[in-house]
C-alpha positions in Angstrom: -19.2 15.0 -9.7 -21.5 12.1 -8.7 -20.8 10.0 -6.3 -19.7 6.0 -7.7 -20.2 4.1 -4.0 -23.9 3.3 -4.6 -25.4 -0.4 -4.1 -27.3 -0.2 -7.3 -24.2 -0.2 -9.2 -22.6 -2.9 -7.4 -25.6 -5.3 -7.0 -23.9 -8.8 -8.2 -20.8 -8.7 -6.0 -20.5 -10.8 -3.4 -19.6 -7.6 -1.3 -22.1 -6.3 1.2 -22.1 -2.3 0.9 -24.4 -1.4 3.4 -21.3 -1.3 5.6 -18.0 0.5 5.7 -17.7 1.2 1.9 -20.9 3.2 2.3 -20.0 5.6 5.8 -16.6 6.2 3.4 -18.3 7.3 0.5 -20.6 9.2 3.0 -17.6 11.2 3.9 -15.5 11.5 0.4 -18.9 12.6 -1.2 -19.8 15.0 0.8 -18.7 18.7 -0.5 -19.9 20.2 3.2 -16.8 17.9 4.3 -13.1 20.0 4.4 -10.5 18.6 2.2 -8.1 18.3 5.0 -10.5 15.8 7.0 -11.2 13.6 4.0 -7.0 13.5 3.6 -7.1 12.7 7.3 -9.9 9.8 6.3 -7.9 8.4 3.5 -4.6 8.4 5.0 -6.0 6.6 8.0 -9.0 4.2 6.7 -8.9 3.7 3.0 -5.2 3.6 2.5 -4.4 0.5 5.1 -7.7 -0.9 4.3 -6.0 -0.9 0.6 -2.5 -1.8 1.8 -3.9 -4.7 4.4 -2.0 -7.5 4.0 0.6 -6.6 1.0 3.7 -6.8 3.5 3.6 -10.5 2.5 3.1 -10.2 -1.2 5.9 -10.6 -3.9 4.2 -7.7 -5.6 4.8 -7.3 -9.1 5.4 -4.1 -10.9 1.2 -5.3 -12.0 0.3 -5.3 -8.8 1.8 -1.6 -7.6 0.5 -0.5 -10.6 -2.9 -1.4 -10.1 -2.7 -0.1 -6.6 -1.8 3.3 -8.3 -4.2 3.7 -10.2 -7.0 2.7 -7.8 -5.3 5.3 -5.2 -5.1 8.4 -8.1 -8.5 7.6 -9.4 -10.2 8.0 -5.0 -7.7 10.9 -4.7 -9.2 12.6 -7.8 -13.0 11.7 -7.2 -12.9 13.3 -3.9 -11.1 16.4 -4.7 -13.6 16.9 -7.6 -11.3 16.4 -10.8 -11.5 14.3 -13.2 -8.9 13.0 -16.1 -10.1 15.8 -18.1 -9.0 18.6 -16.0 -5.5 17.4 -16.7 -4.1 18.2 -13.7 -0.6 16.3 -12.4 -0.8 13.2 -10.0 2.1 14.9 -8.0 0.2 18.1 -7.5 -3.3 16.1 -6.3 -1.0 14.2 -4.3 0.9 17.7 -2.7 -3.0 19.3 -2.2 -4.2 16.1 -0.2 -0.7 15.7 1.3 -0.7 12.1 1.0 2.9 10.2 -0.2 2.6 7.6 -2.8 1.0 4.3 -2.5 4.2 2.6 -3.8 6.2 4.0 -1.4 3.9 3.3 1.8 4.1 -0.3 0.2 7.2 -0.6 0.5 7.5 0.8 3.7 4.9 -2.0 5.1 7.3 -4.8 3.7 10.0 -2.8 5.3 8.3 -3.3 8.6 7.6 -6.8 8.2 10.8 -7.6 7.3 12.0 -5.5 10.3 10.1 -7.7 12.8 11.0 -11.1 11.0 14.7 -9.6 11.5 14.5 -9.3 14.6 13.0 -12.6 15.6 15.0 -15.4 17.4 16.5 -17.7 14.9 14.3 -20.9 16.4 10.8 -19.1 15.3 9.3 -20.9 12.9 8.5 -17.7 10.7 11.8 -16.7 10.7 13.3 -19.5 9.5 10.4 -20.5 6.8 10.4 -17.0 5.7 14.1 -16.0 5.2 15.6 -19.7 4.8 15.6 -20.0 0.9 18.1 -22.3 -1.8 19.5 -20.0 -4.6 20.1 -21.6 -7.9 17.0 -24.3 -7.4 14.5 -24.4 -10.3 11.1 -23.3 -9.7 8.2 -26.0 -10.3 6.0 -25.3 -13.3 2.8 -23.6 -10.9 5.2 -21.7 -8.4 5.8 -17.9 -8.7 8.6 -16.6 -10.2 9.3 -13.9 -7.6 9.2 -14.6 -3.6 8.4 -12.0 -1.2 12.9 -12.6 -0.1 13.4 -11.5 -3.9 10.9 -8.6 -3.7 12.6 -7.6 0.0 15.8 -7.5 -1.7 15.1 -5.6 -4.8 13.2 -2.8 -2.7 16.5 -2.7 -0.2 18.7 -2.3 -3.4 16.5 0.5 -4.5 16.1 2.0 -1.2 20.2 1.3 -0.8 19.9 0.2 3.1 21.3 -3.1 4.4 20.0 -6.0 6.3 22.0 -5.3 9.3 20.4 -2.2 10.4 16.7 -3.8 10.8 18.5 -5.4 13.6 18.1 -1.5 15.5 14.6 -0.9 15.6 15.0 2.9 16.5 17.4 3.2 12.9 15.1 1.3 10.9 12.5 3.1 11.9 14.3 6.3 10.7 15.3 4.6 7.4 12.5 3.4 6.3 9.6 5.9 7.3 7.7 7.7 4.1 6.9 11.6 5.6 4.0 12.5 4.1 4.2 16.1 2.3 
């Protein structure tokens, strides 16, 4: 399987890959490396450096999609399959022992929201973060969904209430991903 990280293919970005994207490939490419340690590499580098910032998103289903399939397609290259070898997502995921990306997503926005919780009422991020009108008419260029909405669908899914990000220790407990 040949390597897809090279500069040559990726000359009119605006992306420099002399740096990090480079020493990762370096590592994912290599077939001398064990597949534990590029699990290790993934979980702790490429992973957050995928999920940096998407505590604040209202993601859409789009967006965790997209975040999928860029996960499955790394997890795949550096195992050595391809689509061909038709081999389930759930068992590449159980070899690498990494959880799904849409779950450590949530768990992210399950942090944030966590801190924001816990926040005294007079900080400006708590209130311009969780201080929303129901029932008020979006303007034409506004988003439909708001990272509240999003918060609230995954707690609905997740079935955990509000109240319990007020206990660090417990929502620490309810809303960690194990990896397998």
């Amino acid at each position: 399987m040949m390597c897809d990280f090279s500069a040559s293919r990726h000359e009119g970005c605006d992306v420099s890959l002399d740096g990090q994207v480079c020493r990762a490939s370096g590592v994912l490419c290599d077939r001398r490396v064990p597949q534990k340690l590029k699990s290790k590499f993934y979980r702790t580098a490429i992973r957050l450096t995928m999920l940096y910032g998407t505590e604040c998103w209202p993601t859409k289903t789009r967006h965790v999609q997209q975040l999928s399939v860029a996960e499955m397609r790394m997890l795949r290259w550096f195992c050595g399959h391809t689509r061909r070898d038709r081999l389930r997502n759930e068992a590449i995921r159980e070899r690498v022992g990494v959880a799904p990306i849409e779950e450590k997503l949530t768990q992210h926005r399950f942090r944030w929201f966590g801190h924001v919780q816990r926040t005294p009422p007079e900080v400006p991020v708590h209130s311009g973060v969780l201080k929303y009108v129901d029932k008020v008419k979006r303007c034409r260029d506004r988003p439909k969904l708001t990272w509240g909405e999003s918060v609230k669908r995954d707690l609905k899914d997740w079935d955990i209430s509000e109240e319990l990000a007020l206990d660090r220790s417990a929502w620490r407990l309810a809303i960690n991903v194990p990896e397998p």
